[in-house]
C-alpha positions in Angstrom: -10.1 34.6 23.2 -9.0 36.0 19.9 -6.0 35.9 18.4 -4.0 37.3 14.8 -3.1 34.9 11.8 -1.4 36.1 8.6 -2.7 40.0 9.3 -6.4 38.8 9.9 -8.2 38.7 13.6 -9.8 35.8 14.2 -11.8 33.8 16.8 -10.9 30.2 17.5 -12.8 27.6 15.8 -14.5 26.5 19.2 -18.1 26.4 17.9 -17.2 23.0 14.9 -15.0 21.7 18.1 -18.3 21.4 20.0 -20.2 20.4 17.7 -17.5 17.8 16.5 -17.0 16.7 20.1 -21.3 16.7 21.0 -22.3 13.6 19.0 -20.2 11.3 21.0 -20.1 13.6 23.9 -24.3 12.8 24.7 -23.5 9.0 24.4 -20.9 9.5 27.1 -23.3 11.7 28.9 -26.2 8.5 28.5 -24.1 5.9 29.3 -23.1 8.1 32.6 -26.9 8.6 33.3 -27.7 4.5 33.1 -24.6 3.8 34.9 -25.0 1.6 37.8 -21.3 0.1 38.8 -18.1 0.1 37.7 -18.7 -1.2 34.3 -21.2 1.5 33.6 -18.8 3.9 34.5 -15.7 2.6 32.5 -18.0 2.2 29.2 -19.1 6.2 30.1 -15.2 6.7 30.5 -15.0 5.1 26.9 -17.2 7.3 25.4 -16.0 10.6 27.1 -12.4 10.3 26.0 -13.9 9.7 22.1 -15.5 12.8 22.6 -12.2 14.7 24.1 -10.2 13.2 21.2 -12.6 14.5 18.7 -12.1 18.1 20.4 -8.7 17.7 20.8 -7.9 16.2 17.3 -8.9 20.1 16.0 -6.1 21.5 17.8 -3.3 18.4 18.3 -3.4 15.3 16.3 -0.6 13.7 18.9 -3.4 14.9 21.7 -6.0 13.9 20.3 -5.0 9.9 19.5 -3.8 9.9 22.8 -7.0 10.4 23.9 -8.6 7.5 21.6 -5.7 5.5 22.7 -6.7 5.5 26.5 -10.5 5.4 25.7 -8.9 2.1 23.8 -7.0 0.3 26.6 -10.1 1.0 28.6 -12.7 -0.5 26.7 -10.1 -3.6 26.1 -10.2 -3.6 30.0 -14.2 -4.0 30.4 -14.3 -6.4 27.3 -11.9 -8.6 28.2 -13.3 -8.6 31.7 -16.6 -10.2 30.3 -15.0 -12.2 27.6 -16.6 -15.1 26.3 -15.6 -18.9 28.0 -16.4 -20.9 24.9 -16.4 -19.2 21.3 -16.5 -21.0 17.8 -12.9 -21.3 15.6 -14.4 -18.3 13.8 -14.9 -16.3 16.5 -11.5 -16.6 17.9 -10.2 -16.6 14.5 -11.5 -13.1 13.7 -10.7 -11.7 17.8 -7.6 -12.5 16.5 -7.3 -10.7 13.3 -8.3 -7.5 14.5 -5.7 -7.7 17.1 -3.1 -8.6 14.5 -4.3 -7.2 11.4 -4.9 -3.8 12.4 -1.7 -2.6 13.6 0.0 -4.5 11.0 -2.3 -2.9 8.2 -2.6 0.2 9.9 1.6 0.3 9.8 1.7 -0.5 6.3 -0.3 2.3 5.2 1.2 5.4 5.5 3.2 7.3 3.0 5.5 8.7 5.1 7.3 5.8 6.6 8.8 7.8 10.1 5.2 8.0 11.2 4.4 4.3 10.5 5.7 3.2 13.8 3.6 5.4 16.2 0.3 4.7 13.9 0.8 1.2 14.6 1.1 1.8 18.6 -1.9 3.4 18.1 -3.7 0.9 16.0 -2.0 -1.9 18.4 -4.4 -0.2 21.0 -7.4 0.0 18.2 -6.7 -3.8 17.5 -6.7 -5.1 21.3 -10.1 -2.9 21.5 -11.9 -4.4 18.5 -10.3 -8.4 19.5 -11.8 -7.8 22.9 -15.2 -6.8 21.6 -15.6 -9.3 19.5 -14.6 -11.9 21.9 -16.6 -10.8 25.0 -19.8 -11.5 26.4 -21.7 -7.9 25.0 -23.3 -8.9 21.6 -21.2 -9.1 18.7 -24.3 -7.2 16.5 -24.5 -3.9 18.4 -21.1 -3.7 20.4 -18.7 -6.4 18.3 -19.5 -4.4 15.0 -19.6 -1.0 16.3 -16.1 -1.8 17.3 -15.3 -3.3 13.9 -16.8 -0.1 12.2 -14.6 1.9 14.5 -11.4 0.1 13.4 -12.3 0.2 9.7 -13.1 4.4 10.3 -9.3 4.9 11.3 -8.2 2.2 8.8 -9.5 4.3 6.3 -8.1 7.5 8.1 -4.5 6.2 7.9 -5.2 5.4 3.8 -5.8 9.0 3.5 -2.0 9.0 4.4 -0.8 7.1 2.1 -2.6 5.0 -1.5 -6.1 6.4 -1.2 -5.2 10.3 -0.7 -7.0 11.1 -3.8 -10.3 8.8 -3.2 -13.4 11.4 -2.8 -15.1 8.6 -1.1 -13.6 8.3 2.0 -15.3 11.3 3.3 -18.2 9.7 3.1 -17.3 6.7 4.5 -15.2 7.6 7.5 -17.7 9.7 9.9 -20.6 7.5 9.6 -18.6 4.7 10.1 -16.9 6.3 13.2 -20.0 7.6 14.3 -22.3 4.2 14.0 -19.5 2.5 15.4 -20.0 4.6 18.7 -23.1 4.6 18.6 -23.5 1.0 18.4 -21.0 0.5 21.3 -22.7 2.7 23.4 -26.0 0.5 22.6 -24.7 -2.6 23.0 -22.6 -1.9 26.0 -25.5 0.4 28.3 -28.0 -1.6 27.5 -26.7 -5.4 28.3 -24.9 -4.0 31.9 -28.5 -2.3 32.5 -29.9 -6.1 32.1 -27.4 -7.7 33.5 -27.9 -5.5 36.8 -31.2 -6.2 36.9 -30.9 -9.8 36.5 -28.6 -9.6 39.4 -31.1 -7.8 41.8 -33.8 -10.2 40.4 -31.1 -13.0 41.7 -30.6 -11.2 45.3 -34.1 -11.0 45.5 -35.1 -14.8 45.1 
């Protein structure tokens, strides 16, 4: 469908929306392929409402983080589901202060101080996601930093907003961090349920 801006005919920008929304849209569509519960399916869930926010982000920024925000509270879900009995003072330490820190950083950021409130919401969700990673039973090197990657990619994203809108460098910094987070999640997370299922059926079978 076409439409008219300023004078000029134009075609929707639906091609870069694809291609924005196809990186993280074939992790969902992996995960979905090794899925073989419920966990396999929410981590597939995760992944597919990254890839709708990255579609929708082109055409509604409100859309769009509500997306990320329920791919969010549903990865907290599965994490905290699997969370780890006994951690190390660090470990908890750190859980903690990405469930703290990043709404609280991610509300003092911004410029404009009206939108402050619903960035943190947001980040609040980002923070409980990134906590519950850390502090769950997937490894911390694949799935833990992914998620910590993922929370610094938005951190950045809200300092556009506000003291580093003129920095050149976090264009560079913000998609591969985004995207490696991802792709580490989906990594760590397909690949450990995968084993863990068939150490189950190895179990059954004994």
């Amino acid at each position: 469908m076409s439409y008219w801006i300023g004078g000029q005919h134009t075609e929707p920008a639906l091609l870069p929306m694809a291609w924005k929304g196809s990186g993280v849209g074939l992790l969902a569509l992996w995960a979905a392929l090794n899925a073989r519960n419920r966990d396999g399916w929410q981590i597939a869930a995760v992944l597919a409402l990254g890839a709708l926010g990255d579609v929708v982000l082109e055409r509604s920024q409100a859309g769009g983080g509500g997306a990320f925000l329920a791919g969010h509270i549903v990865a907290a879900a599965l994490y905290w589901r699997h969370h780890r009995m006994k951690r190390t003072p660090s470990q908890t330490a750190l859980a903690l202060l990405l469930l703290v820190g990043t709404p609280l950083i991610a509300f003092l950021l911004p410029a404009d101080r009206a939108a402050a409130p619903l960035i943190a919401v947001y980040a609040l969700g980002l923070g409980a996601m990134a906590g519950s990673a850390w502090a769950s039973t997937f490894p911390r090197y694949r799935l833990g930093i992914g998620a910590v990657m993922f929370a610094a990619s938005d951190l950045l994203i809200f300092a556009k907003l506000g003291p580093l809108a003129a920095s050149p460098l976090l264009h560079l910094l913000i998609w591969p961090l985004y995207f490696g987070g991802q792709a580490l999640i989906a990594w760590g997370a397909v690949t450990t349920l995968l084993r863990w299922k068939a150490d189950e059926e190895l179990h059954h079978r004994l």
